[in-house]
C-alpha positions in Angstrom: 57.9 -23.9 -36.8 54.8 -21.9 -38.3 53.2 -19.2 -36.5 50.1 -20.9 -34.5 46.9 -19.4 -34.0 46.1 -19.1 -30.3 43.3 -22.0 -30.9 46.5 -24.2 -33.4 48.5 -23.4 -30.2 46.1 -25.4 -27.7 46.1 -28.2 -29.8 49.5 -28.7 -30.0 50.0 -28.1 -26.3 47.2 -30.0 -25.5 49.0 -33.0 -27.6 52.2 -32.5 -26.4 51.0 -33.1 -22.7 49.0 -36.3 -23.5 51.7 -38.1 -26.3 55.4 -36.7 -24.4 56.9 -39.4 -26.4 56.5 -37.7 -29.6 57.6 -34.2 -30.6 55.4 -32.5 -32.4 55.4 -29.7 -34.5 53.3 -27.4 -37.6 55.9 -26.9 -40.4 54.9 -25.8 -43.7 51.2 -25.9 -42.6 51.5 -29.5 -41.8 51.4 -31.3 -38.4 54.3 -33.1 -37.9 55.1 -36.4 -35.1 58.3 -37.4 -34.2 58.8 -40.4 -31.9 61.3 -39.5 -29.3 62.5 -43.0 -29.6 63.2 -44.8 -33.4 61.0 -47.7 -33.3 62.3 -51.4 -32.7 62.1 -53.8 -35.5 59.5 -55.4 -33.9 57.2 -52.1 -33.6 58.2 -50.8 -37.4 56.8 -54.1 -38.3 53.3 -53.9 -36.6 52.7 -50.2 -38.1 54.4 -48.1 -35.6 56.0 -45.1 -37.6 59.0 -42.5 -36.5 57.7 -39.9 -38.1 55.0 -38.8 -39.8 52.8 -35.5 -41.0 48.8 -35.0 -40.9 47.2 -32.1 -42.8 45.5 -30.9 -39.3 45.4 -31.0 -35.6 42.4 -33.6 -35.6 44.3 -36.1 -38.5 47.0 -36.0 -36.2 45.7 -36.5 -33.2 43.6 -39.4 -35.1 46.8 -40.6 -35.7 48.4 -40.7 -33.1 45.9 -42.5 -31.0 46.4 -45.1 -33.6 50.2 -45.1 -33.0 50.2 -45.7 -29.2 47.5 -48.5 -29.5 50.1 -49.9 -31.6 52.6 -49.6 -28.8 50.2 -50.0 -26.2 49.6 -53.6 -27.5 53.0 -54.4 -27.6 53.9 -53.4 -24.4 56.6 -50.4 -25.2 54.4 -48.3 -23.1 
């Protein structure tokens, strides 16, 4: 894990506490979101990803919005 700023640092708590199914990290100055759980078939098919990376706290916070509306309209959450 790269050193955070304190500001890096309260986005990525900040994100941990709202999305506690994903673990999220800043490797090699990219923000990274794992899902806790592999997605089902079923989710993998309507867009849900395991993991992914976003150049920034806000692209992956964009992102990951997007990911639980995904699972929000299925149901897995």
């Amino acid at each position: 894990m790269d050193p955070l700023t304190p500001t890096q640092r309260a986005h990525l708590t900040s994100m941990e506490n709202t999305f506690p199914g994903w673990a999220l990290l800043v490797r090699d100055g990219w923000w990274w979101a794992t899902l806790r759980v592999p997605p089902t078939p079923e989710q993998k098919a309507a867009g849900v990803l395991h993991d992914f990376a976003r150049a920034g706290p806000n692209e992956l916070l964009a992102a990951l919005i997007v990911q639980r509306g995904i699972l929000v309209r299925l149901g897995a959450t």
